[in-house]
MARMI-349007 format. One line per 2 residues: number of its first residue (from 1); for each residue x, y, z of C-alpha. Coordinates in pm, whole numbers, padded with zeros to 5 digits. Layout:
NUM) X,Y,Z  ...
REM end
This chain:
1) 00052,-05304,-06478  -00212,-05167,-06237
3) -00442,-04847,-06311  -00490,-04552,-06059
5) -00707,-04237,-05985  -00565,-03933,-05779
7) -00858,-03703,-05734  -00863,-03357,-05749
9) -00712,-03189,-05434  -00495,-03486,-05378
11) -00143,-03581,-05453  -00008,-03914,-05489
13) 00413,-04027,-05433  00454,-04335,-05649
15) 00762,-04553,-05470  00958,-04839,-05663
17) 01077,-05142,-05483  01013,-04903,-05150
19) 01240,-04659,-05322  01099,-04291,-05380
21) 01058,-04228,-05755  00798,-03985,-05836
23) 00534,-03729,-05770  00212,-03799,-05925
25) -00091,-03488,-05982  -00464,-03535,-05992
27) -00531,-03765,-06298  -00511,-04173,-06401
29) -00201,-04339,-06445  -00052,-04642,-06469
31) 00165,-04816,-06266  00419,-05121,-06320
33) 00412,-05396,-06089  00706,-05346,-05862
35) 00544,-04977,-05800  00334,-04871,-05559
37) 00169,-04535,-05433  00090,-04346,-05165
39) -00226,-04054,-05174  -00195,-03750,-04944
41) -00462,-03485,-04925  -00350,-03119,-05016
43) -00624,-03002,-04785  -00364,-03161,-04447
45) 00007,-03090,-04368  00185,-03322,-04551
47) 00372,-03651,-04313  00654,-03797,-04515
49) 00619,-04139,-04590  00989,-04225,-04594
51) 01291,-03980,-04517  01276,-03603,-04612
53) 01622,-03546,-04744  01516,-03736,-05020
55) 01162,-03580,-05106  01347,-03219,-05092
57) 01572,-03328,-05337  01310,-03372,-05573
59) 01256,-03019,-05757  00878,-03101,-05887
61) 00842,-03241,-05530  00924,-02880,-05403
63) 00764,-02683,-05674  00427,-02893,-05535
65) 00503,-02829,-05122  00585,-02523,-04897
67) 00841,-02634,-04659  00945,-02440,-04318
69) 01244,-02531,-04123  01201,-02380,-03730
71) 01510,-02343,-03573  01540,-02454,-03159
73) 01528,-02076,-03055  01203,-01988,-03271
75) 00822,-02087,-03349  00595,-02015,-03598
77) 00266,-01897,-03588  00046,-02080,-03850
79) -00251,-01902,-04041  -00483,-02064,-04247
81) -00662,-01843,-04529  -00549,-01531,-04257
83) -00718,-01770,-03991  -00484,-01832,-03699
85) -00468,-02202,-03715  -00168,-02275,-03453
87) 00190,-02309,-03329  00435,-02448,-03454
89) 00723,-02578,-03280  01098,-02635,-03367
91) 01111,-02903,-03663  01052,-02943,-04021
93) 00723,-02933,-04190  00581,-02937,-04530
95) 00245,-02844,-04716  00063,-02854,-05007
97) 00055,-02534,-05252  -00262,-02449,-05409
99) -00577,-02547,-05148  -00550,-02386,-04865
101) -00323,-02058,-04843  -00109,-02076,-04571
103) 00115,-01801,-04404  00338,-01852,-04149
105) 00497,-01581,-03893  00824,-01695,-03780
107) 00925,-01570,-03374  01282,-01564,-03282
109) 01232,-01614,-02876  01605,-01498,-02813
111) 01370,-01176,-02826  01209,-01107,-02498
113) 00991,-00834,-02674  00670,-00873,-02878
115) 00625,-00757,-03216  00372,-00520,-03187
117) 00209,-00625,-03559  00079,-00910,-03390
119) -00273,-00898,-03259  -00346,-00927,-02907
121) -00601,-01208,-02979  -00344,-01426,-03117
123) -00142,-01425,-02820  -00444,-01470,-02574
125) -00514,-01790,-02751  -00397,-02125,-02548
127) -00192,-02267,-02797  00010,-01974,-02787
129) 00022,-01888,-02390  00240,-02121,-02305
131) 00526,-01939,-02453  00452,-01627,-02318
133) 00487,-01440,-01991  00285,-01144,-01851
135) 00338,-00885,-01586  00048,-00699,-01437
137) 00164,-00358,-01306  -00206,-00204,-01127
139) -00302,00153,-01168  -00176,00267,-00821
141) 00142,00106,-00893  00481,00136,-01094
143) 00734,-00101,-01164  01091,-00226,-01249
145) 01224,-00483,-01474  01546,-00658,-01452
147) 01681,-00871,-01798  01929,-01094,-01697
149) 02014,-00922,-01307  02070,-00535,-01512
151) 01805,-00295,-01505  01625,-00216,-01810
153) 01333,-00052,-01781  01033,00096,-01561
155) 00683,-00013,-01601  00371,00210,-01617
157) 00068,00056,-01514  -00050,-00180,-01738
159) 00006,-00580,-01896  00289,-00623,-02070
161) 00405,-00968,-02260  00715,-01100,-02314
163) 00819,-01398,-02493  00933,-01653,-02255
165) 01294,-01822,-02311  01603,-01858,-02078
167) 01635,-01551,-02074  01571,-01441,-01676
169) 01310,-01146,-01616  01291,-00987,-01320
171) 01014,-00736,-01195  00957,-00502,-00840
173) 00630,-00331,-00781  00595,-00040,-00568
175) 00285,00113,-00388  00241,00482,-00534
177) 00000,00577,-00326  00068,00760,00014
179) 00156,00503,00272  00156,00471,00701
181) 00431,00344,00852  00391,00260,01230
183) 00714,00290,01432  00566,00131,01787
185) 00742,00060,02130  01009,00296,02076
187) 01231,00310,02432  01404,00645,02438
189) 01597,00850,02707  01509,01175,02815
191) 01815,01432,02846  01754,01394,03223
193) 01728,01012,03174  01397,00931,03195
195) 01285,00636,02977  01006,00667,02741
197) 00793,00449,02506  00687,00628,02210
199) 00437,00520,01939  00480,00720,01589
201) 00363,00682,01258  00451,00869,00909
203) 00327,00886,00618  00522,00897,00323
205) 00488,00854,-00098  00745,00691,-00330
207) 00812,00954,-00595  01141,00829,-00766
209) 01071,00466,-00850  01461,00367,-00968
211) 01548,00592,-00645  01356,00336,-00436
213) 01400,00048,-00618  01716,00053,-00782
215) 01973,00238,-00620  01843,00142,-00286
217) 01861,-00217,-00083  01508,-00215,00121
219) 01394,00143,00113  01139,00107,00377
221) 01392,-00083,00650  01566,00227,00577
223) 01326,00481,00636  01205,00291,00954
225) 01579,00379,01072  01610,00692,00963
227) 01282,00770,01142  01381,00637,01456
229) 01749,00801,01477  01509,01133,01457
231) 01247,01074,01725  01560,00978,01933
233) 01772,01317,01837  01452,01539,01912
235) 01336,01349,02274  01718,01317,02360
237) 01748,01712,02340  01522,01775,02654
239) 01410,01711,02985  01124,01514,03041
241) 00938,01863,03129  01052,02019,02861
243) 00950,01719,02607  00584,01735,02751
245) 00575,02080,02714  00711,02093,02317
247) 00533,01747,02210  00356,01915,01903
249) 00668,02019,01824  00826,01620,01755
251) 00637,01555,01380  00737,01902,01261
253) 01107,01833,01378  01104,01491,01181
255) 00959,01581,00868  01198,01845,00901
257) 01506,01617,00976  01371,01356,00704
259) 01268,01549,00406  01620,01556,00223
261) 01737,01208,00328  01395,01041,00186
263) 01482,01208,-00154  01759,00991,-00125
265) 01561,00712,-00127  01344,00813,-00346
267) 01032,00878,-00118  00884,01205,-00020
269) 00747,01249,00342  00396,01375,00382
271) 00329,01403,00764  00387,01223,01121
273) 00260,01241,01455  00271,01074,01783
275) 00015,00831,01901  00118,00756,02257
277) 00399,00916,02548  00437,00608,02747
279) 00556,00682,03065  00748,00398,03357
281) 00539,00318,03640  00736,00522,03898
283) 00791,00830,03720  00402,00822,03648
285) 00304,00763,04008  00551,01077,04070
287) 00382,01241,03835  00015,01186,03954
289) 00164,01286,04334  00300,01631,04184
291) -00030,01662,04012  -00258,01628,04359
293) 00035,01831,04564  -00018,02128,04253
295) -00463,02105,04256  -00406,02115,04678
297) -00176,02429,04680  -00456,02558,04446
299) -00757,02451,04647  -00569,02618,04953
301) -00517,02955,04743  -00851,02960,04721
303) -00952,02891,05054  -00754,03153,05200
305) -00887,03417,04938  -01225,03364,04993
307) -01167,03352,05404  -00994,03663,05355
309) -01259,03823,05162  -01520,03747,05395
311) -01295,03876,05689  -01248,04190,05535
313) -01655,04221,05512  -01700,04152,05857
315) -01452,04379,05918  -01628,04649,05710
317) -01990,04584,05824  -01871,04598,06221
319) -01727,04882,06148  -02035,05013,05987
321) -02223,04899,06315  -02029,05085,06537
323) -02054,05380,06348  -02465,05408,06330
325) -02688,05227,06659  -02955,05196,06432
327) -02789,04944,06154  -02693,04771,06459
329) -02984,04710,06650  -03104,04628,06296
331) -02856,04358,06248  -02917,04199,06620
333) -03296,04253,06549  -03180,04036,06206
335) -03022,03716,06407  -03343,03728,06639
337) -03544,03683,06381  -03356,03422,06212
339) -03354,03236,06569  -03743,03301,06598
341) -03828,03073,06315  -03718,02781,06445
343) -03920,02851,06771  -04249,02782,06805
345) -04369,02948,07055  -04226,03086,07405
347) -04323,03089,07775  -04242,03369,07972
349) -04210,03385,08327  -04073,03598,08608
351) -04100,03983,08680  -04101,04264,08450
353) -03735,04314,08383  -03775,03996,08112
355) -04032,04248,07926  -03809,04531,07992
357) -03553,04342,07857  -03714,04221,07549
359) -03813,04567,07466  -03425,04674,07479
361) -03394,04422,07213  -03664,04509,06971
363) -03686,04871,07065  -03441,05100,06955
365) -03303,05365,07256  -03307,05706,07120
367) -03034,05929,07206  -03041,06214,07394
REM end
């Protein structure tokens, strides 16, 4: 016979000839000599000594232990006196009743979806991340989620957890805000032929998020398409004159033309314009000779009216001359003077008829 102590919070399993026999509380006992014990603390989980088929078939054994069975699909979350204290994972596990109160929330992961009751805390804590996934939707975005390759839902912006298991979660983001698409290098034939190069750009907004995402392969490529079968309806509708002439008119014609095939895509277009008219080296050079031919014939127009303008007052001031001697001999007197500035002086020589002459010039012959 041997004598033994359990302590208080303590448990002792007293095994005969390595056989379990019985379960032993906080006290002194004795114990025959083929017997031997084993002391747990109630204050740990317990860790069977031998196998725990047996133990569980032991009702005091049970009335003294909380066992939890976790299935493959699930885990548990373990509290401690309402502490979070960890994870359990699929297994069996047993603990001691009466120190330390535990609680245990059981999580069947063939549920993609969180139970709401449980804090957000909890699940931010790293022995509990690694069974969880999280999708970030921003503020200027929206989102899609596929279960299993069927849609199930769209996404406001947010973070959103999901328990993470086999089955497959799929997500698509889309941009809500207004967006520029560029549609460059665009060669396009005039209805006379002539090849252009066109740069454009629209700007659009997704409105209809399933629309875009759902019941539509590649929205954008789409649009891009869409836009260019457009710009080439409009250019391919007129000469190249006649384009030049009605270029403001292209971005009203597309929005136009695109409006109720976007909604089928779930976008809404908000404007478009033209950057560049790119025009082939020949027809360009063409272009630059009509321009100098047109700005000659003008410069020529003008010519000609101001040479006949100042014809027609020559014509009215000799006519004006010949009418009164006086405005005349004012008008010679005029050029003489003009042609005695640039002389310095003069030397005279000869008879009188120079003077006589001279005085016919700046003396006036009165009529009789």
């Amino acid at each position: 016979m041997k004598r033994v102590r359990i302590d208080a919070y303590n448990v002792g399993l007293v095994f005969k000839k390595n056989n379990y026999n019985r379960i032993l509380q906080p006290g002194v006992y004795w114990l025959g000599l083929s017997e031997s014990i084993s002391i747990f603390s109630m204050a740990k989980q317990f860790i069977a000594p031998c196998n725990l088929n047996i133990l569980l078939n032991d009702k005091e054994f049970m009335d003294a232990t909380i066992f939890i069975e976790i299935r493959d699909n699930e885990i548990a979350l373990q509290y401690e006196n309402e502490l979070f204290a960890g994870v359990l994972t699929p297994g069996r596990y047993v603990f001691w009743k009466g120190l330390v109160n535990y609680k245990f929330n059981i999580i069947d992961l063939n549920n993609i979806e969180i139970d709401k009751n449980i804090e957000k805390s909890i699940l931010s804590r790293k022995e509990v991340i690694p069974y969880i996934r999280v999708v970030n939707v921003d503020s200027y975005e929206k989102c899609v989620m596929f279960i299993d390759g069927k849609y199930e839902k769209t996404l406001e912006p947010g973070a959103y957890l999901f328990w993470k298991n086999m089955t497959t979660i799929n997500v698509a983001k889309v941009d809500m805000r207004a967006i520029q698409m560029e549609i460059s290098g665009q060669e396009i034939l005039t209805k006379d032929k002539a090849a252009l190069r066109i740069n454009f750009f629209v700007q659009y907004k997704v409105v209809d998020v399933t629309k875009a995402l759902v019941n539509n392969k590649e929205f954008e490529k789409q649009l891009y398409v869409l836009n260019q079968l457009a710009l080439r309806e409009f250019i391919g509708g007129y000469t190249l004159d006649e384009l030049l002439e009605k270029k403001e008119n292209i971005s009203q014609y597309v929005v136009g033309s695109l409006n109720e095939k976007a909604k089928g895509l779930g976008v809404s277009i908000i404007g478009s314009g033209i950057r560049d008219i790119i025009l082939p080296g020949d027809v360009k050079d063409i272009m630059n000779q009509v321009l100098v031919a047109e700005k000659k014939a003008q410069a020529n127009i003008i010519m000609r009216r101001e040479e006949t303008a100042s014809t027609r007052s020559l014509l009215n001031t000799a006519k004006l001359m010949e009418e009164n001697s006086m405005l005349f001999k004012l008008k010679e007197m005029e050029y003489v003077e003009k042609i005695a500035e640039k002389i310095n002086n003069i030397s005279l020589s000869g008879n009188s008829l120079l003077v006589d002459q001279l005085k016919q010039i700046f003396v006036p012959v009165k009529k009789q």
